[in-house]
Backbone atoms as SQL, in Angstrom:
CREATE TABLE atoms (id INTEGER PRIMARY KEY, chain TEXT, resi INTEGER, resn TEXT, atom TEXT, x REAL, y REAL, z REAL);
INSERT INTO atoms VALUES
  (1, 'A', 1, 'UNK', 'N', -85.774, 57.944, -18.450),
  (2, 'A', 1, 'UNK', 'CA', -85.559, 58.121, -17.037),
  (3, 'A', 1, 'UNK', 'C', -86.589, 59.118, -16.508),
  (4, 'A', 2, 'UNK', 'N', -87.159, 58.711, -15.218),
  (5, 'A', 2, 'UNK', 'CA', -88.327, 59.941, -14.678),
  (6, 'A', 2, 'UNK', 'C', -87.599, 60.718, -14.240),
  (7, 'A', 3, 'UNK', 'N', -88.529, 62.038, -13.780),
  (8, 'A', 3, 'UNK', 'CA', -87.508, 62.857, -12.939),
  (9, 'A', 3, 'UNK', 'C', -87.206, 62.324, -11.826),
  (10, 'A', 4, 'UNK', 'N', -88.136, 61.884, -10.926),
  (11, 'A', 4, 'UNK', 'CA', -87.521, 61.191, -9.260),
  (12, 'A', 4, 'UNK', 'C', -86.675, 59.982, -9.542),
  (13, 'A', 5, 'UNK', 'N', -86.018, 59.214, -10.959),
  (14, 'A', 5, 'UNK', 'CA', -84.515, 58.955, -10.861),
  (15, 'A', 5, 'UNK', 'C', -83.810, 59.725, -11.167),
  (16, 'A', 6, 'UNK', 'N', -84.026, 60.619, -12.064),
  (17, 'A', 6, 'UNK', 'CA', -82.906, 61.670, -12.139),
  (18, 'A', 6, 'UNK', 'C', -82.620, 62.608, -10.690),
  (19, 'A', 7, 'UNK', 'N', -83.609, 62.514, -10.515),
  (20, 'A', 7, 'UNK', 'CA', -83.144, 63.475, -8.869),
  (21, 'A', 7, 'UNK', 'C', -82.551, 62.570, -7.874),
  (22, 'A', 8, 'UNK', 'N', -82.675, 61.274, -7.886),
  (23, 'A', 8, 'UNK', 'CA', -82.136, 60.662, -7.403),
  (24, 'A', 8, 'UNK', 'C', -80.603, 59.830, -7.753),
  (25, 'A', 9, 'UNK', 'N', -80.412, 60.224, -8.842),
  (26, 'A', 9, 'UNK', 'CA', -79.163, 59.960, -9.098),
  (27, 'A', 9, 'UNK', 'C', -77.999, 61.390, -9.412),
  (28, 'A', 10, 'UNK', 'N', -79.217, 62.632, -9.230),
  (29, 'A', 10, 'UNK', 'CA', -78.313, 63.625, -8.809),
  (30, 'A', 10, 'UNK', 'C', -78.045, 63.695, -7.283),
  (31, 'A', 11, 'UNK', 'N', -79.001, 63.549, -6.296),
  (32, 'A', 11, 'UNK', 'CA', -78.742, 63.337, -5.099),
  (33, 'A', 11, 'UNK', 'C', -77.594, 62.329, -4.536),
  (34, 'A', 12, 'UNK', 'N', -77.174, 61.070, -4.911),
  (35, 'A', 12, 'UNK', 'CA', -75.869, 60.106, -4.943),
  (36, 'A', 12, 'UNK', 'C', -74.815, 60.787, -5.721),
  (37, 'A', 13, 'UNK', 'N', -74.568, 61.797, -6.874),
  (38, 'A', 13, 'UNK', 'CA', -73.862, 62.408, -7.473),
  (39, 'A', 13, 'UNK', 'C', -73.141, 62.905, -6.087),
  (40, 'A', 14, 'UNK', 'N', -74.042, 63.650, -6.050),
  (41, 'A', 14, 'UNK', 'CA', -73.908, 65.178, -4.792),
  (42, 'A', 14, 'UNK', 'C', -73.500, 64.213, -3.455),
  (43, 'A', 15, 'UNK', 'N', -73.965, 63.660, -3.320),
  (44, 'A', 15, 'UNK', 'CA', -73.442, 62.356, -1.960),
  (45, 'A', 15, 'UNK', 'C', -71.845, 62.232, -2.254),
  (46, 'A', 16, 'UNK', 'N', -71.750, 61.659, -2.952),
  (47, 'A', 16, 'UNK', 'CA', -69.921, 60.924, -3.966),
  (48, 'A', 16, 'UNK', 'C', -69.245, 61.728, -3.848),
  (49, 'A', 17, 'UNK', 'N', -69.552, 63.016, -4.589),
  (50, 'A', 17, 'UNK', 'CA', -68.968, 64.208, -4.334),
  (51, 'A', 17, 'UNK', 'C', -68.373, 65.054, -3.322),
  (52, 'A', 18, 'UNK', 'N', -69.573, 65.281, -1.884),
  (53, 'A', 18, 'UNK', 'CA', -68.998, 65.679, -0.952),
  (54, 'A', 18, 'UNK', 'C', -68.015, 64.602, -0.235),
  (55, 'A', 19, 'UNK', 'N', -68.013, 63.195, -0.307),
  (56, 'A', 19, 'UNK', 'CA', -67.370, 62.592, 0.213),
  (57, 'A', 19, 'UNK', 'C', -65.926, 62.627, -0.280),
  (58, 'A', 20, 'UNK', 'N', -65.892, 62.440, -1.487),
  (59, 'A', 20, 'UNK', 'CA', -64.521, 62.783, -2.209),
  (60, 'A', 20, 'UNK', 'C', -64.014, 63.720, -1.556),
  (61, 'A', 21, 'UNK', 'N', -64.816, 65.211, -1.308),
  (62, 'A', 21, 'UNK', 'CA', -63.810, 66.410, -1.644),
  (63, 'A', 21, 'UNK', 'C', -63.756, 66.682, 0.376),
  (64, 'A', 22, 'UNK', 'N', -64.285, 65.664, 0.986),
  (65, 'A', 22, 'UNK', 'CA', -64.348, 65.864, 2.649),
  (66, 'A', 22, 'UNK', 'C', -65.090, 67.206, 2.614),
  (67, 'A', 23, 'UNK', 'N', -66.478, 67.680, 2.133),
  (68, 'A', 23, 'UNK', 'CA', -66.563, 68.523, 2.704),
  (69, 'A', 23, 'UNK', 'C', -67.048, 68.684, 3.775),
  (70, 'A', 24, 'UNK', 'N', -67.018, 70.066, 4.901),
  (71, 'A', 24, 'UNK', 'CA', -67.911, 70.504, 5.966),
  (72, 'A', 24, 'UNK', 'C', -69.266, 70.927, 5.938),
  (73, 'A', 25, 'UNK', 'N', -70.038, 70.579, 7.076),
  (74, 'A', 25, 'UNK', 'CA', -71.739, 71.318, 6.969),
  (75, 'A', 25, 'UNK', 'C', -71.551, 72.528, 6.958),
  (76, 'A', 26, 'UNK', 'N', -72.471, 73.273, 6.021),
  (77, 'A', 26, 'UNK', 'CA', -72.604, 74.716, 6.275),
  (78, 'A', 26, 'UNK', 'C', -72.464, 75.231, 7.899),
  (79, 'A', 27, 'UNK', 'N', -72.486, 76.338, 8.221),
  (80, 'A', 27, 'UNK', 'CA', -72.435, 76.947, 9.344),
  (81, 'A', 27, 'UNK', 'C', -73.697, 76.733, 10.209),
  (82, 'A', 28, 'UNK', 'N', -73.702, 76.547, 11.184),
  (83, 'A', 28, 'UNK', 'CA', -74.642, 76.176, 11.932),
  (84, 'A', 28, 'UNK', 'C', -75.463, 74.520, 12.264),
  (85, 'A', 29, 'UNK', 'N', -74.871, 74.037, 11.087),
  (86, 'A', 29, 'UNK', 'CA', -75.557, 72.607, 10.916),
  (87, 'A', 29, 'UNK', 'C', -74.269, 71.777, 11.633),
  (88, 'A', 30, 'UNK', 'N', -74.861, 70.644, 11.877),
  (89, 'A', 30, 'UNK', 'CA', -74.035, 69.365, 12.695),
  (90, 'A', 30, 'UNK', 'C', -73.848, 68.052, 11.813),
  (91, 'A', 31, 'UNK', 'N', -72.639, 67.325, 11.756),
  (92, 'A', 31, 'UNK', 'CA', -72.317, 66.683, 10.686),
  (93, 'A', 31, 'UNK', 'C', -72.275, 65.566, 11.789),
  (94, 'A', 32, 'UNK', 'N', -73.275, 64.137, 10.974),
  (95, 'A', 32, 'UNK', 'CA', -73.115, 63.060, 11.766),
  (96, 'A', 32, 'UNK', 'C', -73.346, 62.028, 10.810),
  (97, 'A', 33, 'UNK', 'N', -71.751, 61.446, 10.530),
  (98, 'A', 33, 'UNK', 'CA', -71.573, 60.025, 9.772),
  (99, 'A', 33, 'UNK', 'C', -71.867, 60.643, 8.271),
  (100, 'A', 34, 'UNK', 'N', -71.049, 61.434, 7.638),
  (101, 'A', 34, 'UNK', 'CA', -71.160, 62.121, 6.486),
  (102, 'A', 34, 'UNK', 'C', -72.608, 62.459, 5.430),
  (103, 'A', 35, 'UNK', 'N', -73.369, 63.023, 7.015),
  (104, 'A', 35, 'UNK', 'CA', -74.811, 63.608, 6.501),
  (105, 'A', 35, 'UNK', 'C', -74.425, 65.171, 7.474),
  (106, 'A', 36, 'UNK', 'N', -75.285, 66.069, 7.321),
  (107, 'A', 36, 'UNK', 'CA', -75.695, 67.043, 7.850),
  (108, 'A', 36, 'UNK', 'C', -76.908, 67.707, 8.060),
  (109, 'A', 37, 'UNK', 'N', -77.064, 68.077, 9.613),
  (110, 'A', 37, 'UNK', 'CA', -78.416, 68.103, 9.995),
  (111, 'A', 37, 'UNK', 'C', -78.658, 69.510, 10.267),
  (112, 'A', 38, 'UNK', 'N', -79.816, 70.083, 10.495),
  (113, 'A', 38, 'UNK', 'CA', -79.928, 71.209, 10.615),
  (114, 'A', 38, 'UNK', 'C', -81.021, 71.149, 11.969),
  (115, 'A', 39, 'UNK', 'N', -80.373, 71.355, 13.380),
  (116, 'A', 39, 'UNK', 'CA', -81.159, 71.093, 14.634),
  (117, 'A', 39, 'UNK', 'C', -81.697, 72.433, 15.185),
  (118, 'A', 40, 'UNK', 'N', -83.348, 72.701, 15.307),
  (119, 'A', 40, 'UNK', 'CA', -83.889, 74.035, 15.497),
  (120, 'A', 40, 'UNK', 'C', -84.364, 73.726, 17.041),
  (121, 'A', 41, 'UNK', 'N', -84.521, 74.841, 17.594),
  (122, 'A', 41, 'UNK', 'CA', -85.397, 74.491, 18.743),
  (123, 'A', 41, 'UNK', 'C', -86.728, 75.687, 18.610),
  (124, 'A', 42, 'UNK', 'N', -86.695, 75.928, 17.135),
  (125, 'A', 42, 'UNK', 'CA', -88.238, 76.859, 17.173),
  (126, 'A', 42, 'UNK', 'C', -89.369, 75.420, 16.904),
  (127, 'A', 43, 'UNK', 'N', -90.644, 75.837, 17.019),
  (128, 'A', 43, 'UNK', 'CA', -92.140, 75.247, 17.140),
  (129, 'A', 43, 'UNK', 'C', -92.630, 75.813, 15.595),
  (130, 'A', 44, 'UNK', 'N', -92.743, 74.612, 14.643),
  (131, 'A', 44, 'UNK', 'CA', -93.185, 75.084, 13.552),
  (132, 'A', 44, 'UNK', 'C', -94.261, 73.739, 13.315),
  (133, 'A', 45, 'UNK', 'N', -95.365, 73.825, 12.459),
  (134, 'A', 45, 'UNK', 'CA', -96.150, 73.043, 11.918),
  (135, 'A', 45, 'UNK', 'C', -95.664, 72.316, 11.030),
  (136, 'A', 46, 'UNK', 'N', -95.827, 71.070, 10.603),
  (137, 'A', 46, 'UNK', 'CA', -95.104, 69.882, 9.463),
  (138, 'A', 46, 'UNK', 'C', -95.084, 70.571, 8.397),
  (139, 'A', 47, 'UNK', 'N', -95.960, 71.445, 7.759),
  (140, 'A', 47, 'UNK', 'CA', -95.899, 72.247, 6.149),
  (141, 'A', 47, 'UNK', 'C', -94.969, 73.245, 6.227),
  (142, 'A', 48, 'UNK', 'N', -94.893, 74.130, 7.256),
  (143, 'A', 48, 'UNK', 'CA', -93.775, 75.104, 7.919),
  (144, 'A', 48, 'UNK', 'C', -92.185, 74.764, 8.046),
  (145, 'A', 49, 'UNK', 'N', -92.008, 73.743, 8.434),
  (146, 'A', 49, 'UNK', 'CA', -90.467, 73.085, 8.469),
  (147, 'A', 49, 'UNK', 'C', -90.308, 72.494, 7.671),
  (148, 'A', 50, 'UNK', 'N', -90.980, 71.817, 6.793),
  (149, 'A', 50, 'UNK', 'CA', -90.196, 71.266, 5.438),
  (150, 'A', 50, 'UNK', 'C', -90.360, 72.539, 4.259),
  (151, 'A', 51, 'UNK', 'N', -91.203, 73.409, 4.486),
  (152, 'A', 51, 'UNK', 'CA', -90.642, 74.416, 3.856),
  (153, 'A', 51, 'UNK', 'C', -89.783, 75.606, 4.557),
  (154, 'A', 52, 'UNK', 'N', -89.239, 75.555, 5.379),
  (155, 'A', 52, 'UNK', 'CA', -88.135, 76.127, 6.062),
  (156, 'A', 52, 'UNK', 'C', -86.862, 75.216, 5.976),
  (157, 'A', 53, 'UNK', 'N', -86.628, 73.657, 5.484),
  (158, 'A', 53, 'UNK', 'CA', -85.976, 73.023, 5.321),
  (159, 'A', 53, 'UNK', 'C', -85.241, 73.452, 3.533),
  (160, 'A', 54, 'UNK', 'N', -86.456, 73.239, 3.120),
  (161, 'A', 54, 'UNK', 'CA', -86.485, 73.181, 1.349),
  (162, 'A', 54, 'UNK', 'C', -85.406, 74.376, 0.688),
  (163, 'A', 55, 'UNK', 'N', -85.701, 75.673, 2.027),
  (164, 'A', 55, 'UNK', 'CA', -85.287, 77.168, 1.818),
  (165, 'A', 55, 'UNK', 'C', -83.858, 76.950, 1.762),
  (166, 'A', 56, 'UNK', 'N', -83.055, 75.706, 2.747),
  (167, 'A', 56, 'UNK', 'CA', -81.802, 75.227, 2.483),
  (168, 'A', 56, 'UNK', 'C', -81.496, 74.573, 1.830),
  (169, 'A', 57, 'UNK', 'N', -82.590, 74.185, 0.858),
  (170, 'A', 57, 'UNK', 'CA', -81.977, 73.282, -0.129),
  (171, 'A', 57, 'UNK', 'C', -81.717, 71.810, 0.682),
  (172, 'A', 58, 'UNK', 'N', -82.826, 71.729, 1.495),
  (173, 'A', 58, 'UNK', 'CA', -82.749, 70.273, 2.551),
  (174, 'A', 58, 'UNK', 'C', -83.954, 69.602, 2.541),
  (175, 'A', 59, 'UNK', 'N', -84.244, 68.730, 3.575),
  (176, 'A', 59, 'UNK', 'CA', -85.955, 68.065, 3.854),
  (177, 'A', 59, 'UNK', 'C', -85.447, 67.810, 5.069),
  (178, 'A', 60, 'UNK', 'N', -86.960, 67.679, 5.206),
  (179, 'A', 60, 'UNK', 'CA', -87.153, 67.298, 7.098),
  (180, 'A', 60, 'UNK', 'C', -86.561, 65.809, 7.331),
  (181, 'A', 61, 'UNK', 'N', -85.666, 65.519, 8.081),
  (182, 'A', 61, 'UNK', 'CA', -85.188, 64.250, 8.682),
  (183, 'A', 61, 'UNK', 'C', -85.971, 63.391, 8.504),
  (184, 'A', 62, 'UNK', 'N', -85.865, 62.547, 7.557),
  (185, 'A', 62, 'UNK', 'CA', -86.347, 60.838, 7.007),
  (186, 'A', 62, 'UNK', 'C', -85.971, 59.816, 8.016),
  (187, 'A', 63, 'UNK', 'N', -86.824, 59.123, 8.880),
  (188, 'A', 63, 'UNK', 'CA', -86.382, 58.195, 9.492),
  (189, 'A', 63, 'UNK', 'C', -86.314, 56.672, 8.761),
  (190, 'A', 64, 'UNK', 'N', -85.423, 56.237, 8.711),
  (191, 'A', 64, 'UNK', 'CA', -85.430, 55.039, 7.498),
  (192, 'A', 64, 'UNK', 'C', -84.881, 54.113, 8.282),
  (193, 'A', 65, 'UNK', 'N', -85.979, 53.180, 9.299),
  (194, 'A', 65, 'UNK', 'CA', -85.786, 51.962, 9.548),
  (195, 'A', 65, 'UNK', 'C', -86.939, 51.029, 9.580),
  (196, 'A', 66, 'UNK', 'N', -86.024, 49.647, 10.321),
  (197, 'A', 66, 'UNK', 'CA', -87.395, 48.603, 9.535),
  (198, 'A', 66, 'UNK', 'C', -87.173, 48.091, 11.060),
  (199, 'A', 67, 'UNK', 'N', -86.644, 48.355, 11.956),
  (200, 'A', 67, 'UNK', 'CA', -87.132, 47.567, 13.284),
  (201, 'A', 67, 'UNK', 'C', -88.552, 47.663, 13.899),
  (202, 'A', 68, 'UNK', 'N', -89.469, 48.386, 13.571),
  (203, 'A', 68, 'UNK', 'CA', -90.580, 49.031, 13.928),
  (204, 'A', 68, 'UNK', 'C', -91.559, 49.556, 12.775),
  (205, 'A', 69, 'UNK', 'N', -92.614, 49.534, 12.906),
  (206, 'A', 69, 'UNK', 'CA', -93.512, 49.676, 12.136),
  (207, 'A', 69, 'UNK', 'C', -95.071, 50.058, 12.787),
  (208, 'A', 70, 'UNK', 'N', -95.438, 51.195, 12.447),
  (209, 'A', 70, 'UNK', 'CA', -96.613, 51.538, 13.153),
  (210, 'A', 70, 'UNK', 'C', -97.838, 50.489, 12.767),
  (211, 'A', 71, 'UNK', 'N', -98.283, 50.225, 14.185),
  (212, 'A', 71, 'UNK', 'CA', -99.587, 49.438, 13.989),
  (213, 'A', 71, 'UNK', 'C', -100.307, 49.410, 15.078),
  (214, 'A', 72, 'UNK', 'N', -101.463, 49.860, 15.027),
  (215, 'A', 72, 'UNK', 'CA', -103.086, 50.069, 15.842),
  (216, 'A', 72, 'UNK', 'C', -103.343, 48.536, 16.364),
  (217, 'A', 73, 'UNK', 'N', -102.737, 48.471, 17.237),
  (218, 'A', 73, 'UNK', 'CA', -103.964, 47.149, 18.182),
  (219, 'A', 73, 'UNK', 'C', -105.294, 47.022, 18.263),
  (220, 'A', 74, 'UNK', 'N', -106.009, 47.858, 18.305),
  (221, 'A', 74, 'UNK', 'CA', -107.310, 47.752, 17.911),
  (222, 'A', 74, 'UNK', 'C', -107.812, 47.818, 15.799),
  (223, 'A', 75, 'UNK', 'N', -106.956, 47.890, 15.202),
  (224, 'A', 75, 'UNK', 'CA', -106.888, 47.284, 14.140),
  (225, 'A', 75, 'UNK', 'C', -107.325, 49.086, 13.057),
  (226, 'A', 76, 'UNK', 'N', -107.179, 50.228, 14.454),
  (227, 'A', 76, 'UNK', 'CA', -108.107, 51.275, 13.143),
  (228, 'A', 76, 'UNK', 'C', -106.724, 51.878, 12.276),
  (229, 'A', 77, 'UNK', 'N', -107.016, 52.672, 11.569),
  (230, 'A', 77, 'UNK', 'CA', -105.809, 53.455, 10.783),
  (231, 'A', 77, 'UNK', 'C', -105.268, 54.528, 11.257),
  (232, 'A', 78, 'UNK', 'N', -105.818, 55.198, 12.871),
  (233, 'A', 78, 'UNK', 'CA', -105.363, 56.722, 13.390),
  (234, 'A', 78, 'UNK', 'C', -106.163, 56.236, 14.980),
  (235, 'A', 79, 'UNK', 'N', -105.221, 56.314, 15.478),
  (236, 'A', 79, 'UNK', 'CA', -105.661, 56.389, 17.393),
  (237, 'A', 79, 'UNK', 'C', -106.344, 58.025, 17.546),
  (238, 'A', 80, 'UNK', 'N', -106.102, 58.288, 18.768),
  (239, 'A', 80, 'UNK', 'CA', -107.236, 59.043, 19.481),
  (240, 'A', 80, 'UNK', 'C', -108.293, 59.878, 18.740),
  (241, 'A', 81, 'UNK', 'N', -108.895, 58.562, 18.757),
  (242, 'A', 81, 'UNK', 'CA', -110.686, 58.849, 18.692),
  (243, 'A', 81, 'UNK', 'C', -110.265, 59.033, 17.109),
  (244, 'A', 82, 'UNK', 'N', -109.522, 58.953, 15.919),
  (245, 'A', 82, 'UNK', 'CA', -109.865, 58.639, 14.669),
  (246, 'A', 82, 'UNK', 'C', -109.215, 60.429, 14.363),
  (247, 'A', 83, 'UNK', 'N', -108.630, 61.164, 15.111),
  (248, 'A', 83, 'UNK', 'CA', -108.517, 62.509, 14.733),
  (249, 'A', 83, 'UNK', 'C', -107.031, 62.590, 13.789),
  (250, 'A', 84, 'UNK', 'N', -106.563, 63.102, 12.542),
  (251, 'A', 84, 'UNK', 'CA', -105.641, 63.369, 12.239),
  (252, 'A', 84, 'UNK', 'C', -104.646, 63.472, 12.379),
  (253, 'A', 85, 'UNK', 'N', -103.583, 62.199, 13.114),
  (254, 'A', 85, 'UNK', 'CA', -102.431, 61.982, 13.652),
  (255, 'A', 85, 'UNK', 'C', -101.727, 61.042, 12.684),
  (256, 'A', 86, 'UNK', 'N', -101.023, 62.094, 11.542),
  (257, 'A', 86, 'UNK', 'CA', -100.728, 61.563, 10.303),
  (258, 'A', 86, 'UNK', 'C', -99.091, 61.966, 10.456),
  (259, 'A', 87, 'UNK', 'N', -98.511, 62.586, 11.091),
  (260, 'A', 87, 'UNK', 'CA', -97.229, 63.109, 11.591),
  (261, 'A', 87, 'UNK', 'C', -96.356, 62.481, 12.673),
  (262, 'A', 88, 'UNK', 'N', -95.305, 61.718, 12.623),
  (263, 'A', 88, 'UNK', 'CA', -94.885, 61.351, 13.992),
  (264, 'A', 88, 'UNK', 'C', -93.593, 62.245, 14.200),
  (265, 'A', 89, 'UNK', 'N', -93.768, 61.891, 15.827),
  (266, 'A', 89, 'UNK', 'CA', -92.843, 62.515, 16.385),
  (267, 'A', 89, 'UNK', 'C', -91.715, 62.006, 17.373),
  (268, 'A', 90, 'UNK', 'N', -90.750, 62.851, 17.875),
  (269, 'A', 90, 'UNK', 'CA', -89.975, 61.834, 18.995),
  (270, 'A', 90, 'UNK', 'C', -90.111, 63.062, 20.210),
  (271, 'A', 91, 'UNK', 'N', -90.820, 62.068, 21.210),
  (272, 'A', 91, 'UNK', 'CA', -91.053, 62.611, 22.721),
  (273, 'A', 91, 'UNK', 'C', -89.774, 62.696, 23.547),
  (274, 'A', 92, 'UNK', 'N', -88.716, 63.175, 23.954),
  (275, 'A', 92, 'UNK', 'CA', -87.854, 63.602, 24.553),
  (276, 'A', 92, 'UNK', 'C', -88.202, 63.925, 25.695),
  (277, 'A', 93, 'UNK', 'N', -87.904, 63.114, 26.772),
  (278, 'A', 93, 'UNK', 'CA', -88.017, 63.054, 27.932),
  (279, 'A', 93, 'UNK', 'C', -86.487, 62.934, 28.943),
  (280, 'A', 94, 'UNK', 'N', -85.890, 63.643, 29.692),
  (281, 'A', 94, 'UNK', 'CA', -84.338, 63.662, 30.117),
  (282, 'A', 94, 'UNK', 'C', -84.024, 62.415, 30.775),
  (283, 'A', 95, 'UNK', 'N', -84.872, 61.850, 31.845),
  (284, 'A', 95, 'UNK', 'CA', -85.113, 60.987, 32.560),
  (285, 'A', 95, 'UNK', 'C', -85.934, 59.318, 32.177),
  (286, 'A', 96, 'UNK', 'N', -85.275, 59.557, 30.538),
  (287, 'A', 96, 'UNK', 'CA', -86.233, 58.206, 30.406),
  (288, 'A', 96, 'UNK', 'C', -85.374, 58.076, 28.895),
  (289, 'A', 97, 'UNK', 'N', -85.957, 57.016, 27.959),
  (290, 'A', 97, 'UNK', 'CA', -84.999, 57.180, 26.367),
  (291, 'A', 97, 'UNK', 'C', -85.784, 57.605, 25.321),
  (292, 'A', 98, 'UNK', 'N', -86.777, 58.318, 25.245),
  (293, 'A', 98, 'UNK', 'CA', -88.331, 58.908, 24.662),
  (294, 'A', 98, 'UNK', 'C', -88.506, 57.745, 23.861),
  (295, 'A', 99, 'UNK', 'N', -89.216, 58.698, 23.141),
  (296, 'A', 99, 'UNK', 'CA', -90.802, 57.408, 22.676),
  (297, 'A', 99, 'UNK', 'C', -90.916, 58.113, 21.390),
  (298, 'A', 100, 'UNK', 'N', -91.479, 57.542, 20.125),
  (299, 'A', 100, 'UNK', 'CA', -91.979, 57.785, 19.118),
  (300, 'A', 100, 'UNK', 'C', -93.467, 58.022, 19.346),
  (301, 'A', 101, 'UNK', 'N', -94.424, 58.854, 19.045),
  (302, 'A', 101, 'UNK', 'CA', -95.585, 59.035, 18.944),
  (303, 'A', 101, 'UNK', 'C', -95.899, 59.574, 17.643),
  (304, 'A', 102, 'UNK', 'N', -97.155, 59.352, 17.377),
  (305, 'A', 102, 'UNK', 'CA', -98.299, 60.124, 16.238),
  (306, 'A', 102, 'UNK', 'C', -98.652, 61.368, 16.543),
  (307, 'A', 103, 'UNK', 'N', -98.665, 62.145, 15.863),
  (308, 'A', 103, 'UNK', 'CA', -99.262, 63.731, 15.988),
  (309, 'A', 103, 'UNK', 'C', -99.973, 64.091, 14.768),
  (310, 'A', 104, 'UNK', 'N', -100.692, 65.232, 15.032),
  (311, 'A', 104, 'UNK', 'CA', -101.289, 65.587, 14.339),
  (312, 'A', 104, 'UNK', 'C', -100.380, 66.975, 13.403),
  (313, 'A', 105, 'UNK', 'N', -100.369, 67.159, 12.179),
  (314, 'A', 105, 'UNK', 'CA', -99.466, 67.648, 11.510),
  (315, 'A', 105, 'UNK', 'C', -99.402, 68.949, 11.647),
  (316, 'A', 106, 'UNK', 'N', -100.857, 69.607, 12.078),
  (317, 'A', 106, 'UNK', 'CA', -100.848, 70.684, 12.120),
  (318, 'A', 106, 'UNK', 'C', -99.915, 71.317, 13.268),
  (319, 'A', 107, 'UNK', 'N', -99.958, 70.983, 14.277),
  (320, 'A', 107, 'UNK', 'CA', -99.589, 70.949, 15.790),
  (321, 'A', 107, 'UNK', 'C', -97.716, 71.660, 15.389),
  (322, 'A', 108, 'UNK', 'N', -97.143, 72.411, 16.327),
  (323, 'A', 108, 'UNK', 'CA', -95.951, 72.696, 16.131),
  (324, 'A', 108, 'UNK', 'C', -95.123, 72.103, 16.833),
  (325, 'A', 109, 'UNK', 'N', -94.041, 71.846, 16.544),
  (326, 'A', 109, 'UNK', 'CA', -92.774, 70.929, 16.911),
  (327, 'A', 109, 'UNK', 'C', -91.357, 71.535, 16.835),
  (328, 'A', 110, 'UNK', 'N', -90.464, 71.226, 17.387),
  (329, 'A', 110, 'UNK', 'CA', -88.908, 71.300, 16.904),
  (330, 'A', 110, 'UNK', 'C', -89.086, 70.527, 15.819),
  (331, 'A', 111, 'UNK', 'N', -87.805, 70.813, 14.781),
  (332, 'A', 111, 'UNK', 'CA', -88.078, 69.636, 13.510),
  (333, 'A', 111, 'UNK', 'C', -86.388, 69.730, 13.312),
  (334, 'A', 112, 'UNK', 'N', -85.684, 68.989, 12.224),
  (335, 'A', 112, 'UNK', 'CA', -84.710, 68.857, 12.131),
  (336, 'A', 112, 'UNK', 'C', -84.427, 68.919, 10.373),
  (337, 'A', 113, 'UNK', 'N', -83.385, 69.637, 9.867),
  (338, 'A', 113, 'UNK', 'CA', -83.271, 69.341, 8.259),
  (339, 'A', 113, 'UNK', 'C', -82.370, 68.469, 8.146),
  (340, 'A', 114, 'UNK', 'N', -82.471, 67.646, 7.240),
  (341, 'A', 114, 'UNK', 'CA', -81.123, 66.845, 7.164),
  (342, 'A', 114, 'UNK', 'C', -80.860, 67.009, 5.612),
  (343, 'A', 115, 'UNK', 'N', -79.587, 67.201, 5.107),
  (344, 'A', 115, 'UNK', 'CA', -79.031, 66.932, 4.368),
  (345, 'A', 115, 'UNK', 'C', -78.171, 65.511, 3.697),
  (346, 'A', 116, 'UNK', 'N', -78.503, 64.818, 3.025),
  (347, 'A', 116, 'UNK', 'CA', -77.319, 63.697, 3.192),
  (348, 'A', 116, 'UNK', 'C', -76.387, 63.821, 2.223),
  (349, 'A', 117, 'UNK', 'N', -75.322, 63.575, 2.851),
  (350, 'A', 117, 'UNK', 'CA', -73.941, 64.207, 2.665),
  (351, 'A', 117, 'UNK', 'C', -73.438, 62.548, 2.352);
């Protein structure tokens, strides 16, 4: 067995587990559909929040769907002008339902930890 199945079948352990025993998110975190998230409104860089995530023993919010899939109409591998927009993000706008965009990783953001529970 490698380690990334063993970590991954300690991670479903730890899943089974909290579900069994109903537990609650730590303090401060928000529990949605037996995961727990950790919602910041500080501005940190992509290397900065997943290691401010990690510090909880978390990772930065995995978006895991298949309705969508990034792809360049003009056929290149990175829009504006070819510059380092290897990071996406979600644009939050009050007056509208935001938008997914590309960013550049360095750049600071709100970020989110999630735990799955």
């Amino acid at each position: 067995m490698t380690k990334e199945e063993d970590k991954k079948l300690q991670k479903e352990k730890e899943n089974l587990n909290k579900k069994i025993k109903g537990r609650r998110c730590p303090e401060g975190w928000r529990e949605f559909e037996f995961s727990c998230y950790y919602i910041t409104n500080e501005n940190k860089t992509w290397m900065q929040s997943t290691e401010e995530c990690q510090e909880f023993g978390a990772d930065l919010v995995i978006i895991n769907i298949t309705e969508w899939t990034w792809k360049w109409v003009d056929g290149q591998p990175n829009g504006n002008n070819g510059t380092d927009q290897d990071c996406g993000e979600f644009v939050y706008h009050p007056t509208s339902q935001g938008w997914w965009n590309d960013e550049k990783c360095c750049n600071k953001q709100n970020w989110i930890c999630g735990e799955i529970g």
